[in-house]
N, C-alpha and C positions, 0 to 999 in steps of 0.2 A: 504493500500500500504506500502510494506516495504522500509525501505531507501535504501536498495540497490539497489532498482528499477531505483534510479536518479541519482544513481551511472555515471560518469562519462558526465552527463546531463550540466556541465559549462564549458566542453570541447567541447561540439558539440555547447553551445550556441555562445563560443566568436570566434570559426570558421565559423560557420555561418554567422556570423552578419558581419564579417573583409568580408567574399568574398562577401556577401549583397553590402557593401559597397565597392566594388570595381567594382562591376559591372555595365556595361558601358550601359545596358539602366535603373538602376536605378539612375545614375548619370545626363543620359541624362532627364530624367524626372524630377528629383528636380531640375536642373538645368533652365527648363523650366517654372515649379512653381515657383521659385523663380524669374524668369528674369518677369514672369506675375505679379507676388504679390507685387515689385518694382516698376511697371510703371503702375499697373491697377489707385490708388488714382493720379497721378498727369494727368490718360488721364478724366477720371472721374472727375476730378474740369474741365479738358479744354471744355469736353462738357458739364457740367453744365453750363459754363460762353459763353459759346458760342449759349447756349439757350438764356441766359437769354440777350444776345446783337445784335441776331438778329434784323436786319432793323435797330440798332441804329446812325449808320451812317449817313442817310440823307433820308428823306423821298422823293422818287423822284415822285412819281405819283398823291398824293393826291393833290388837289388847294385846296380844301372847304368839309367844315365838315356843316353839317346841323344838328343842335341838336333839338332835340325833349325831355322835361322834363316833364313825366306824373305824376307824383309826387302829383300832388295838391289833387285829389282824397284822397289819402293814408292819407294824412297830414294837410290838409286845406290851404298851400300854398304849392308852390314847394320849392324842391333844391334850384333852379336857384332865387326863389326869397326870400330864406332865405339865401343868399350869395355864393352857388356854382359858383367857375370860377375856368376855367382852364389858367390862368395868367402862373404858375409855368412852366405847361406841353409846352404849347404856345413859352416860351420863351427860349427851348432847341435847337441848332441848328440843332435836326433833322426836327424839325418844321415851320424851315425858307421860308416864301413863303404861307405857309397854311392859310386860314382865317377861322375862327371860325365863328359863327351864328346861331341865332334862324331862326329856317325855320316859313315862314311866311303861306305855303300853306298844304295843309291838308299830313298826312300823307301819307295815299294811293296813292293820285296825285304824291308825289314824288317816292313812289316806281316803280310805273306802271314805271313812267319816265326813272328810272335808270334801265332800263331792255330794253328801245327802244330807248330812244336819246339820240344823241351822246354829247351834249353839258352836257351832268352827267359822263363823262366819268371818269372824275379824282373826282370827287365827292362821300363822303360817310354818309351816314347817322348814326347819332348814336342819340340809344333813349332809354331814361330810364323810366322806368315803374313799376307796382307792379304785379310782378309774383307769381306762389304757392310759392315757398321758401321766399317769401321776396320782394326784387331788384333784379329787371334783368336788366342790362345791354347790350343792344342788336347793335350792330355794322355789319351795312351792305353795302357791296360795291358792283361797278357795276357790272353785271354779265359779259359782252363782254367790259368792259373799262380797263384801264390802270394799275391800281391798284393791286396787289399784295397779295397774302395771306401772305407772311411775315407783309406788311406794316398794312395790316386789323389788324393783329395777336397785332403787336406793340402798334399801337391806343387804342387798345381797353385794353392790358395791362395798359399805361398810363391812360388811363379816368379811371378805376377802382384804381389805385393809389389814384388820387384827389381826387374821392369820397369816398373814404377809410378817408381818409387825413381831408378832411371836417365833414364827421362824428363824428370822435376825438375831432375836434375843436370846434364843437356845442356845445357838454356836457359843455363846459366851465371846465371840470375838466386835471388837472396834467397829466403828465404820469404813476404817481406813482399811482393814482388813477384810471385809466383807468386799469394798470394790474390789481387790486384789481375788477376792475367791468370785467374781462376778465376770473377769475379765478374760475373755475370750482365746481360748491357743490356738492358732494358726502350723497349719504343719510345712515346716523347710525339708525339704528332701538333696541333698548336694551328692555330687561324684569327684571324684578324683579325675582330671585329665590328666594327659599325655607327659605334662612339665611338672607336673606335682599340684595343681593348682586346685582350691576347691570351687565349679560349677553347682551353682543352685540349680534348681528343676524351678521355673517361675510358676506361683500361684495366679492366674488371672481372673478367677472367677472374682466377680463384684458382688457387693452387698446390697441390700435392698434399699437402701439411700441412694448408695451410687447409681444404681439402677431407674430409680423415679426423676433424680439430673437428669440422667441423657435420655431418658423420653418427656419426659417435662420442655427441655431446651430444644430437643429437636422438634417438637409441635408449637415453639415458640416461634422456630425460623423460618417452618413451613407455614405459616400462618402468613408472617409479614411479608416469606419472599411471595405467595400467590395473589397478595394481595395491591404490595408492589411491580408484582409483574404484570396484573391484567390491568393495572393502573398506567401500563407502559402500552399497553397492547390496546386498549382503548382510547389513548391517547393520539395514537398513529391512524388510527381508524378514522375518525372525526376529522381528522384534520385530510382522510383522504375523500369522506364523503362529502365533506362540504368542499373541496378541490381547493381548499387554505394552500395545500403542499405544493401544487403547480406553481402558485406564485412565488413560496420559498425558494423551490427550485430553479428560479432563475437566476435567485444570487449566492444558494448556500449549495453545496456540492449534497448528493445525497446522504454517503457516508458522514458528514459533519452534522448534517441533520438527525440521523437514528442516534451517533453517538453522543450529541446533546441534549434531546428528548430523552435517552433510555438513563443516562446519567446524570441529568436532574429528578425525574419521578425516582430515579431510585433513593439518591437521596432525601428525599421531601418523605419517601417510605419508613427511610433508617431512622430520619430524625426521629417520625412519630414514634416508633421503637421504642427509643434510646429516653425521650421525656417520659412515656409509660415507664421504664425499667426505673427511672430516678423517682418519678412519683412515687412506686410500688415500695422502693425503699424507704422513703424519706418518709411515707406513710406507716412503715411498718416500724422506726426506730422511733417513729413521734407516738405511737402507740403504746409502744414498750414503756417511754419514759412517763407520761400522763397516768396508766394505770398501775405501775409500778409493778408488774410482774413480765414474766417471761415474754418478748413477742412472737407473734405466732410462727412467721419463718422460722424463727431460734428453737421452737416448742416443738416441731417439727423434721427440724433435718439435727441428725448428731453434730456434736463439736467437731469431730475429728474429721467432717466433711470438710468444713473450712481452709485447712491447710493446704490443698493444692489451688488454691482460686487466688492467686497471686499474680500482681498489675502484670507479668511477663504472659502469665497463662492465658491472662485475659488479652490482653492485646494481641497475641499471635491466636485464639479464639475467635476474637471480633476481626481482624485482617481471613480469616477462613472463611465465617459468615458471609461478609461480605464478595469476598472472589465467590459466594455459592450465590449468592443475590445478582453480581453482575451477570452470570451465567443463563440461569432467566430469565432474567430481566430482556437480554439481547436474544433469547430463544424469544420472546413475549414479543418482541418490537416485528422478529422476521414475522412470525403469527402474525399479529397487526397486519403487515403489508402485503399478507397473502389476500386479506379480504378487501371487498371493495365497500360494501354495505355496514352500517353499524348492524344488523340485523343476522351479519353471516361472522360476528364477531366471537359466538359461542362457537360456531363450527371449525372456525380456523386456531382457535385453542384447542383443541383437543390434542395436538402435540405436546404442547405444553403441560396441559392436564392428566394427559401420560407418564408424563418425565417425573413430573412432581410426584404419581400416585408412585410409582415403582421407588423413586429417591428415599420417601418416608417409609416405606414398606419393608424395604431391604434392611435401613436403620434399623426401623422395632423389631427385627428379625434377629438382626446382630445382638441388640441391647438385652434381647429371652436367649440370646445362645452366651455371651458372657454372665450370663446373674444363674446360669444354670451349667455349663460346661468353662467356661473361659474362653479364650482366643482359640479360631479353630477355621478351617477355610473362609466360610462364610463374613466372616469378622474382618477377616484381610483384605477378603474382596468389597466389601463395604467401605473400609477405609479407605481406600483408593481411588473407589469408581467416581467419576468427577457426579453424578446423578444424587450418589449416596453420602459422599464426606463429608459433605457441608451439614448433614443434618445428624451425622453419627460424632465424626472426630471433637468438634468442640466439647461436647459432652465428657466424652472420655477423655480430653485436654486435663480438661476443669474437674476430674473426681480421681487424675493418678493412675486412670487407667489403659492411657498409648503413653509410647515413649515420644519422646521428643522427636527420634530420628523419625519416625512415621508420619509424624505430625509435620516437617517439614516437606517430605518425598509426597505426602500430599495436596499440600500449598502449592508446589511445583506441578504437580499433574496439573490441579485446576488451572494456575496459571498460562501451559500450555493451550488445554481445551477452550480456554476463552479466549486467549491468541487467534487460534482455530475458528471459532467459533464466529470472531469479528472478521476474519477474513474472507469468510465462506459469504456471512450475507452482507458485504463490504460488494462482493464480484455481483450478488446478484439483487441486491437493493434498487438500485434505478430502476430496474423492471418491473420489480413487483412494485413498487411504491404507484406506480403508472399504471398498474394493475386495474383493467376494471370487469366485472363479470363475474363468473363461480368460479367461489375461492379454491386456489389452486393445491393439488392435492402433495400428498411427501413426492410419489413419481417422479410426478411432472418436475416438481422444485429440484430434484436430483436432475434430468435429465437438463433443463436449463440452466443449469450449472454448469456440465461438463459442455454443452453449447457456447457458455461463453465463456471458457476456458479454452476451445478449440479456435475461438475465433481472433481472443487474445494472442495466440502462440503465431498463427497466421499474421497477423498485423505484427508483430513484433518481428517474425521471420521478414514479411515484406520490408520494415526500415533497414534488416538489415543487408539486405540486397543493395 
C-alpha cells in the first residue's frame, strides 16, 4: 500500500469520531451504561445484605426446635455430647420465645406427626447426621403449619454457623492455625534431566475464580467488539445509501476513508468501554467505603486473584483487546461495503457474525478444558487463532495462566492478520464501496480479489516494458 493511499485518512478520522460523539443515541446509550455501571455495585451489596438478613428480624412462627444429633455412629460420641450448644444462636432476639431440645421420641414418630397434627404446627425438626459428603445438616418444618420458608431458611443458616463454630473450637488450635490446616496442597511433580537439573511437570489446570475472569472478560470484549463493529458497518452503509461517499471520494482516496471511519467508531467504542470499567470501579470502592464493609467485587473474587492484574499485565491485555477490536472492526467496514441498502445490512454481517460466534465459542471451550484438564491442544489452538485470542489470552494474561512468551507470539499473529487483513480490503474497497445491488457474497469477494490482483501485476508488468 502506498502512502498516498491514507492520504487524507486523519481528516475523515477526527470528523468522524466529533459527529460519533455528538450523536444523540450514542450519547443516549453511554449515558445509560454509565447511569447502570454507577448504581449496578451499591444495588448488588443491597441485595447481597438483604439475602443474607432475611427473617433476621424476629422469628414469629417457630415455638420449639426438636434436635436430633446422629453423630455418635461417625465418632463414638456425638456433637451434642462433646459440647455442641447453641447458647450463642438461642440468645439472638430473633430467637426470643423459641425452646430448644433433645427430642425424646423416635424420629419417624415425629415426622409422621408434623405432617398431620396440628399441635407441630410451629414446630421444626433439625437433625444432624453423617451423609455421603460428610455432615448433613437436615432442617424440616411442618408441611400445613405456621412456619415459613424464610424462617426454615434462617435456622438452619444459624445451626450451620454453631457447628461450623464448634468444629474450630475442638481442634483446640489458633486461628492462625486453622488457616494453615484450611490451606490448600497443590501437587509439584519434577524429573531429573539430562545435566542434572530438576524439570517440574507444570500444573495448568485453573480455579474457579480464575475460570469466571476469562469468561466474565471474554463476554466483556465480545460484547463491545460486536457492538463497535456493527457500529463500523452501519456506519459505511448510510453513508453509501445516501451516496455521502461518492462525494468523499472525490477528495479522500478510499483506503483513507474505511481506515478513518473504522478507527474512529472504534475508538468512540473503546472509550464507552473504558468510562463503564472506571464507573464500575469507582462505584464499587465508593460503596465499600460508605457502608463500611467488604465491597462486592472484593466479597467475590479471592485475594490471591489480584496479584497477576499488574499495570504490565494490563496494558499488554488492553494492546491485545484492542488488535482483536481492530480486527473486526475492519472485517465490519468490508461487511458494510458489500451492501448497498441499509436494509441488506443484516445480511452482509453474517461474516462477521460468524467470526464472532466461532471466536467466543472456541474461548469458553478453552476456559471448560483449562478449569477441568489444563493446557491441552484445544487451549493452544485458541491462543493463537487470530478469531479466538483476543477473547481467550487476556483473561488468562490477567489470572497467571499463559506465559508471557504466548502472550507475545500472539500479539504478533494478530498483528500480522490485520496487516492482512487491511490489505486485502485496501485492493478491493473502491469497488465495493461503489457497490450497488445484492450484497455481494464470500465467492464473488474472493474471486474479485484475485481479478484485481491479476490486473495489478498486468499494469505493473506493462510500466515495466
Amino acid at each position: 500500500m502506498k502512502k498516498s493511499e491514507f492520504r487524507g485518512a486523519a481528516k475523515v478520522f477526527s470528523f468522524t469520531l466529533i459527529q460519533t460523539l455528538k450523536n444523540r443515541a450514542y450519547l443516549v446509550f453511554t449515558a445509560l451504561m454509565v447511569l447502570f455501571s454507577a448504581l449496578s455495585m451499591p444495588l448488588m451489596h443491597a441485595i447481597q445484605n438483604m439475602g443474607e438478613e432475611s427473617g433476621v428480624a424476629k422469628i414469629e412462627n417457630i415455638r420449639q426446635i426438636l434436635w436430633y444429633d446422629e453423630t455418635e455412629a461417625l465418632f463414638g460420641s456425638s456433637f451434642t455430647q462433646m459440647g455442641l450448644q447453641f447458647t450463642k444462636m438461642l440468645a439472638e432476639p430473633a430467637f426470643s420465645g423459641v425452646t430448644f431440645e433433645e427430642a425424646e421420641l423416635p424420629y419417624e414418630t415425629v415426622l409422621s406427626a408434623l405432617k398431620e397434627d396440628e399441635a407441630y404446627a410451629h414446630t421444626v425438626i433439625a437433625r444432624l447426621f453423617s451423609g455421603e459428603l460428610g455432615l448433613t445438616l437436615e432442617v424440616v418444618r411442618p408441611v400445613a403449619g405456621a412456619v415459613t420458608e424464610d424462617e426454615g431458611d434462617y435456622l438452619a443458616d444459624k445451626m450451620t454457623e454453631s457447628i461450623v463454630a464448634f468444629k474450630e473450637e475442638a481442634t483446640g488450635l489458633t486461628k492462625s492455625q486453622q488457616e494453615v490446616l484450611k490451606t490448600q496442597v497443590s501437587l509439584l511433580v519434577q524429573r531429573e534431566d539430562e545435566n542434572g537439573s530438576l524439570k517440574a511437570k507444570e500444573d495448568t489446570v485453573i480455579s474457579n475464580a480464575q475460570y469466571w475472569i476469562i469468561y466474565g472478560l471474554a463476554f466483556v470484549v465480545m460484547l463491545v467488539s460486536t457492538i463497535a463493529s456493527s457500529q463500523v458497518a452501519s456506519s459505511i452503509v448510510v453513508d453509501k445509501s445516501t451516496r455521502v461517499v461518492e462525494y468523499l471520494l472525490t477528495s479522500v482516496r478510499p483506503m483513507a476513508l474505511v481506515v478513518g471511519k473504522t478507527l474512529a467508531m472504534l475508538l468512540a467504542s473503546i472509550g464507552q468501554m473504558f468510562v463503564m470499567i472506571a464507573i464500575l470501579l469507582t462505584s464499587n470502592w465508593l460503596t465499600g467505603r460508605i457502608s463500611g464493609e467488604e465491597s462486592f467485587l472484593q466479597g467475590i473474587l479471592p485475594e490471591g486473584i489480584w496479584s497477576n492484574i499488574t499495570p504490565l499485565n494490563l496494558l499488554v491485555s488492553a494492546i491485545m483487546i484492542c488488535l482483536g477490536f481492530l480486527f473486526y472492526a475492519v472485517l465490519a467496514a468490508m461487511c458494510g461495503a458489500m451492501a448497498s441498502r441499509i436494509e441488506q445490512t443484516q445480511e452482509s454481517l453474517m461474516l462477521l457474525t460468524v467470526s464472532n460466534c466461532v471466536g467466543i465459542y472456541l474461548a469458553v471451550m478453552a476456559a471448560n478444558e483449562l478449569q477441568i484438564s489444563g493446557k491441552g491442544a484445544l487451549v493452544t489452538f485458541t491462543m493463537f487463532f487470530p478469531l479466538s485470542s483476543p477473547y481467550l489470552m487476556p483473561g488468562m494474561l490477567l489470572t497467571g495462566s499463559a506465559a508471557w512468551g504466548n502472550a507475545l507470539v500472539s500479539i504478533l499473529l494478530l498483528l500480522v492478520v490485520d496487516a492482512l487483513l487491511f490489505k486485502f480490503v485496501a485492493t478491493i474497497y473502491e469497488l465495493l464501496i461503489t457497490h450497488n445491488g445484492s450484497p455481494i457474497k464470500g465467492k464473488e469477494l474472493l474471486g474479485i480479489y484475485k481479478s484485481l490482483k491479476k490486473e495489478h501485476k498486468k499494469g505493473e508488468a506493462g510500466c515495466t516494458r
